[in-house]
C-alpha positions, 0 to 999 in steps of 0.5 A: 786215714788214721795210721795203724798207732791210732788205735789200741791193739784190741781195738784194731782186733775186734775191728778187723775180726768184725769187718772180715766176719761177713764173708766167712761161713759160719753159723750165727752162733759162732758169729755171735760167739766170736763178735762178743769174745773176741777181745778175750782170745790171744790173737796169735793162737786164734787165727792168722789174717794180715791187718792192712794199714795205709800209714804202714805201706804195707802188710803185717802177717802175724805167721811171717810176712811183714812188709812195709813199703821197701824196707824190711825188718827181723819179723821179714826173715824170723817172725816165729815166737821161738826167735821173738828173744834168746830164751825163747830160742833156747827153749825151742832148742830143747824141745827140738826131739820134741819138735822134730817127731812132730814135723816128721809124723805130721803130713800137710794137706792138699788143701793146705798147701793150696791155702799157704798160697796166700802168705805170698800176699799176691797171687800168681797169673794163670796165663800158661797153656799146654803149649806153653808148657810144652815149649818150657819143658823142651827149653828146660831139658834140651839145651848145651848137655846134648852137645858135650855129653853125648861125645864123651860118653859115645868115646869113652864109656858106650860107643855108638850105642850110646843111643840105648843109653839115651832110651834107658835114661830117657825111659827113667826120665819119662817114668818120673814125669808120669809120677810128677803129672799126678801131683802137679794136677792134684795139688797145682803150687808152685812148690813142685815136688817139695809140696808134694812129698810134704803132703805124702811123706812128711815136712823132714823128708821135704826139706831134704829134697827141697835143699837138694832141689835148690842146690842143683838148680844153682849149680846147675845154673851157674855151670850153664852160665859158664858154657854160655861163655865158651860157645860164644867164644868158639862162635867169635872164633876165639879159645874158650877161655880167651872171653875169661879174667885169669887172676891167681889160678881162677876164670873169673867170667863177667859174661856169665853174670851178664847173661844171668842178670839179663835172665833175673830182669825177664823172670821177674817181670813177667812169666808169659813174657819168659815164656814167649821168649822161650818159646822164640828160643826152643823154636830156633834150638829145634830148627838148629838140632833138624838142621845138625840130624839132616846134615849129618845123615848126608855125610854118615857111614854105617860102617863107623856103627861096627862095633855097636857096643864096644863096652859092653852092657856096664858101659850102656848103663854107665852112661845113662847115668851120666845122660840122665843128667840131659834130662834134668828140667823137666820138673821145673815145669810142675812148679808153673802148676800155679800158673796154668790156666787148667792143670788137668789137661794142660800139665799131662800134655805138657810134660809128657809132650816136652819129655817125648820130643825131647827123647826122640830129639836126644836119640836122633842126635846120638845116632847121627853124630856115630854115624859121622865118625868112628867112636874113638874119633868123637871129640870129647869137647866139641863133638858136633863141631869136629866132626862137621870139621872131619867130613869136610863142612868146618862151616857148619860149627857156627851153627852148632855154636849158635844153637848151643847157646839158643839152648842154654838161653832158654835152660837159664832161662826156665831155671830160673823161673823153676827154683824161684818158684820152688823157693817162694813155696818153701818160705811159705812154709817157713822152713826158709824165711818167709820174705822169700814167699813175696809175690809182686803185685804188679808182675805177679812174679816171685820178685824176691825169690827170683833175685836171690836165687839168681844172684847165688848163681851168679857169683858161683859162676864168676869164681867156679868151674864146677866140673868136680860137681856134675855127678852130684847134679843127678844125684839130686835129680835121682834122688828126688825122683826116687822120693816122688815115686815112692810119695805117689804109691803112698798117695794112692794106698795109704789115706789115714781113716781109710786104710786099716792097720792091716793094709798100712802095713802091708803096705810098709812092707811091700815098698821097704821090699822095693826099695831094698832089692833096687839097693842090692840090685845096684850094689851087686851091679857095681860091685860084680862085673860079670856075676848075675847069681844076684839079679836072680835073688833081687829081681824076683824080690822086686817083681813080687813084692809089685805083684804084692801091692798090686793084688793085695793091697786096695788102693784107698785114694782115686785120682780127682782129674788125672791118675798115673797110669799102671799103678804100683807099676810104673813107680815101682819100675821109676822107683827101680831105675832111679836106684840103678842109675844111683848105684853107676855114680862114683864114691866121690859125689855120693861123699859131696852128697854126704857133705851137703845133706848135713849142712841142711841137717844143720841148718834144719834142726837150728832154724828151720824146724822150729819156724816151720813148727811154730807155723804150723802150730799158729795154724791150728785151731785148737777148739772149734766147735762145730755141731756140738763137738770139739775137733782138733784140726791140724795142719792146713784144716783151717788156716787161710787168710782167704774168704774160705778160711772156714771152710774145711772146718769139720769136713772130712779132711779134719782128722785128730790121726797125727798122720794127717 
């Protein structure tokens, strides 16, 4: 074969536009039109399909990707016309006003972000069942924070009702999957909520949220990493640092890196590989956690549950906003939408499944362990393992060791299959350079993403202890939450071309109703120990404006395969919860909160805006024409390097609204 240098450029044009007509559908006159112009169109502006050479070794995408063989070049990380030269640069610069109205009043698609799958150039394998998903979702939520948390919080802040405070964050938790199972089904990418909040709320909220996302999951890794250090350490009978190199004030911890590397190798080599061992791991965890409930129960003392809320109400609700964090995970699982082999059954059993078993798992837990011991008694560090020691079966810490560390092994291990998928989206989006988009053709794995995410995490975990940033880990998860919600009362009420003005706005009002009252009713709550003239301001204010949207506001959207149950009242209440919690985190996160937003501000409005603009701009087809009319299709209507790349042209999803 000839290299990709053999012929001119128009040539190889109108040879590929010509060989790739015959699966398109369109009309004969738009072929006869497009074979006999096509010479005369700019390529960049007409349509985006990748030209494959055999001399090359690889695949040039004109909207990012370029690989050839193992090498990679610029166009790899910034192949977008505003970094193509400095000038260009400077004059996307200062179009950025411009720019950023546009990305933030212009929403994605459904189909388009099932149609930006084909910029990762290989498509992922459908191998995942409801079962599956069950298992990654149990191994994703329950691991070493059940053994940690529940004894701090039960000493310090609860008592033994900490149980209620396992319901009340567990409640939270569950309210959020049930928002999350209707986009996952709908809109089964690998993105997770970033693709769903890109379609509803917009390409800057997404970004927000995605960065959050990515951040929390590196931390969160990394911390994991480092406990898995310790808990091997007390099971080899030695101090938990013992395993650690102390250098000039830091615990540098080669075994982390270890443990995360051995991760990176099974993520990326296959996702149902990941998942059996998960499976084999999640089954060990569980058979450990019956074991600790029983042996507990043996040696309990009902007499240690009295008092039951020494801290009172303030001290419940505390701490289930730190025991919020035991539920972080689950929405790894969304991101495997991609994979499963038939989203609409097997993503609402598998969530929902995961998140059940896991609260019932946490609340047993709790009630055991106050059972044991007297509150003020419960280690704060080791809390299982000491009280087995206090009632006589010092044995059975080894088995609490073991299990921890099954736990934390199967967290690392859906972590890393979780971020690197919510990476692989983004990039295709380009808002984060699209050589992370990269699927393998052989694993059908996110082999890029996967190893950059994983590598982050690693060297946060060599040098860092991290325990100052555990309260900003459910900020994000809140957060996030929070939008979700908010995106599914949007999805169902508001559709542009469908939804009058009227409704639109009544809309805008009842959710700016929602969201200030669960602001005020969390402020008040940290600000006012005792009062309660507040909550009978801000809790009616919330019911009606639920009310409001429930009775005068028609839905404009029904669900295709699965819809959330009681809508708006089930996300107006996780709308609620997740602003509550919110409002029981210390100054200090929400500063470091603060801090890390602006970077991504930073980062967006010098980089990412403008790839993700010019993406998104090379995507549109500005004059179709389509039964004698000329149509503006934006975003996502016709942008596929697949054989339906024609397919939305003129349907009814092509709108001019600069909503859409």
């Amino acid at each position: 074969m000839f290299g990709r240098k053999a012929f001119p450029a128009s040539t190889r044009k109108r040879a590929l536009v010509l060989t790739l007509l015959p699966s398109f559908p369109l009309q004969h006159s738009h072929r006869s039109q497009l074979t006999s112009d096509i010479s005369g169109f700019e390529y960049s502006n007409f349509l985006e399909i990748s030209f494959l050479t055999e001399m090359g070794g690889g695949i040039e995408d004109r909207a990012g990707i370029r690989r050839r063989g193992c090498a990679c070049s610029k166009d790899d990380f910034l192949p977008e016309e505003s970094f193509k030269s400095l000038g260009n640069y400077v004059r996307a610069l200062k179009a950025t006003p411009a720019r950023l109205k546009d990305r933030v009043l212009t929403r994605s698609l459904d189909q388009a972000e099932l149609e930006v799958k084909a910029r990762s150039q290989h498509q992922m394998k459908k191998t995942l069942s409801w079962w599956d998903l069950i298992w990654f979702g149990m191994g994703a939520v329950i691991g070493a924070g059940i053994f940690v948390l529940t004894g701090y919080e039960a000493r310090f802040d609860a008592g033994p009702a900490v149980v209620l405070s396992y319901v009340v964050s567990g409640v939270s938790a569950l309210l959020s999957v049930f928002c999350y199972t209707e986009f996952a089904v709908e809109i089964p990418v690998a993105g997770g909520s970033f693709a769903y909040l890109r379609v509803e709320l917009g390409d800057f909220v997404a970004f927000i949220a995605a960065g959050n996302i990515l951040l929390e999951y590196v931390i969160a890794g990394a911390a994991v990493a480092r406990s898995w250090t310790s808990y091997f350490a007390t099971l080899c009978n030695h101090q938990p640092d013992d395993f650690r190199i102390t250098s000039n004030g830091y615990h540098l911890d080669p075994i982390a890196v270890g443990v995360i590397v051995i991760i990176c190798v099974i993520a990326v080599l296959s996702t149902k590989g990941s998942s059996r061992l998960n499976y084999i791991a999640s089954i060990v965890h569980l058979l450990v956690i019956l074991f600790i409930i029983i042996a507990g129960l043996v040696k309990a003392d009902t007499k240690n549950y009295t008092p039951f809320t020494p801290f009172g109400a303030r001290g419940i609700f505390k701490a289930s906003a730190v025991l919020f964090f035991a539920y972080v995970g689950f929405d790894a699982v969304s991101t495997m939408a991609e994979e499963t082999k038939n989203p609409a059954r097997d993503i609402p059993i598998g969530l929902v499944g995961s998140m059940v078993i896991t609260t019932l798992a946490y609340c047993l837990l709790a009630i055991t362990l106050c059972l044991m011991q007297p509150y003020e008694a419960i280690d704060k560090d080791a809390p299982f393992s000491v009280a087995f020691e206090a009632v006589g079966w010092g044995w059975a810490k080894y088995i609490v060791a073991a299990g921890a560390l099954k736990g934390m092994t199967s967290v690392l291990l859906v972590g890393a299959v979780g971020q690197a998928r919510y990476l692989t989206h983004i990039a295709r989006t380009h808002m984060m350079p699209p050589w992370f988009a990269h699927v393998d053709a052989k694993t059908g794995t996110p082999i890029n993403a996967t190893i950059v995410m994983l590598a982050a995490t690693a060297v946060i975990a060599f040098f860092t202890k991290l325990d100052v940033l555990a309260n900003l880990l459910s900020i994000s998860t809140l957060f996030i939450f929070m939008l979700v919600a908010v995106a599914l009362l949007v999805r169902r009420y508001y559709v542009s071309g469908v939804t009058t003005t009227v409704n639109r706005n009544k809309l805008i009002a009842c959710l700016v109703l929602i969201l200030t009252s669960s602001i005020a009713t969390a402020t008040y709550w940290g600000v006012s120990e005792k009062g309660w003239i507040g909550y009978c301001i801000t809790g009616p204010i919330w019911l009606l404006a639920t009310v409001a949207l429930a009775f005068f506001v028609p839905q404009a959207r029904e669900p295709k395969l699965w819809g959330v149950p009681l809508v708006p009242w089930l996300p107006s209440a996780s709308i609620a919860i997740n602003i509550f919690l919110l409002g029981s985190i210390d100054r200090d996160s929400f500063v470091r909160f603060a801090i890390w937003t602006a970077f991504l501000l930073v980062y967006y409005f010098f980089v990412g805006l403008h790839a993700s603009y010019d993406t998104a701009k090379g995507y549109e087809v500005n004059r179709i024409q389509d039964g004698g009319q000329w149509r503006k299709v934006e975003e996502g209507d016709v942008t596929s390097r697949t054989k339906s790349g024609f397919d939305n042209v003129g349907s009814k999803n092509a709108s001019t609204d600069p909503t859409t």
